[in-house]
C-alpha positions, 0 to 999 in steps of 0.5 A, a space after each residue: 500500500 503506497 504511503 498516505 499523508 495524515 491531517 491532524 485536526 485539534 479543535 480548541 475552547 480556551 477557558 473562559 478566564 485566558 486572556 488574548 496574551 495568554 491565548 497569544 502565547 499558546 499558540 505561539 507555543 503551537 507554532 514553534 513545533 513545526 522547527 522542532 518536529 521534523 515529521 510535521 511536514 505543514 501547519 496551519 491555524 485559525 479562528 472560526 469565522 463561521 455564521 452558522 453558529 455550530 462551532 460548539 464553542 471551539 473557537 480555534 483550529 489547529 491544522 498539522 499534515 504529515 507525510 503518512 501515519 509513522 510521521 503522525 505516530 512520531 509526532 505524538 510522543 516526541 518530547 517537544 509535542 509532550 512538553 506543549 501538551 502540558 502547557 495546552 492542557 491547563 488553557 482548554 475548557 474543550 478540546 477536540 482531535 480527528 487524524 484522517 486520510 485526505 481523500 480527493 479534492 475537487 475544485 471548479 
C-alpha cells in the first residue's frame, strides 16, 4: 500500500478566564513545533469565522499534515509535542482531535 499523508485536526475552547496574551502565547507555543518536529511536514491555524453558529464553542483550529501515519505516530510522543501538551492542557475548557486520510479534492 503506497504511503498516505495524515491531517491532524485539534479543535480548541480556551477557558473562559485566558486572556488574548495568554491565548497569544499558546499558540505561539503551537507554532514553534513545526522547527522542532521534523515529521510535521505543514501547519496551519485559525479562528472560526463561521455564521452558522455550530462551532460548539471551539473557537480555534489547529491544522498539522504529515507525510503518512509513522510521521503522525512520531509526532505524538516526541518530547517537544509532550512538553506543549502540558502547557495546552491547563488553557482548554474543550478540546477536540480527528487524524484522517485526505481523500480527493475537487475544485471548479
Amino acid at each position: 500500500m503506497p504511503s498516505r499523508a495524515v491531517k491532524h485536526i485539534v479543535l480548541i475552547k480556551f477557558k473562559d478566564h485566558m486572556t488574548d496574551d495568554q491565548i497569544k502565547e499558546v499558540i505561539d507555543g503551537y507554532r514553534a513545533l513545526p522547527g522542532r518536529i521534523e515529521a510535521m511536514k505543514g501547519f496551519e491555524w485559525g479562528t472560526d469565522v463561521s455564521v452558522e453558529g455550530l462551532s460548539e464553542g471551539y473557537t480555534h483550529c489547529f491544522v498539522t499534515t504529515f507525510e503518512n501515519i509513522d510521521g503522525r505516530n512520531a509526532y505524538l510522543p516526541h518530547p517537544a509535542h509532550q512538553a506543549y501538551v502540558e502547557k495546552l492542557l491547563p488553557c482548554v475548557d474543550k478540546l477536540l482531535v480527528l487524524d484522517y486520510h485526505p481523500q480527493e479534492v475537487i475544485l471548479d
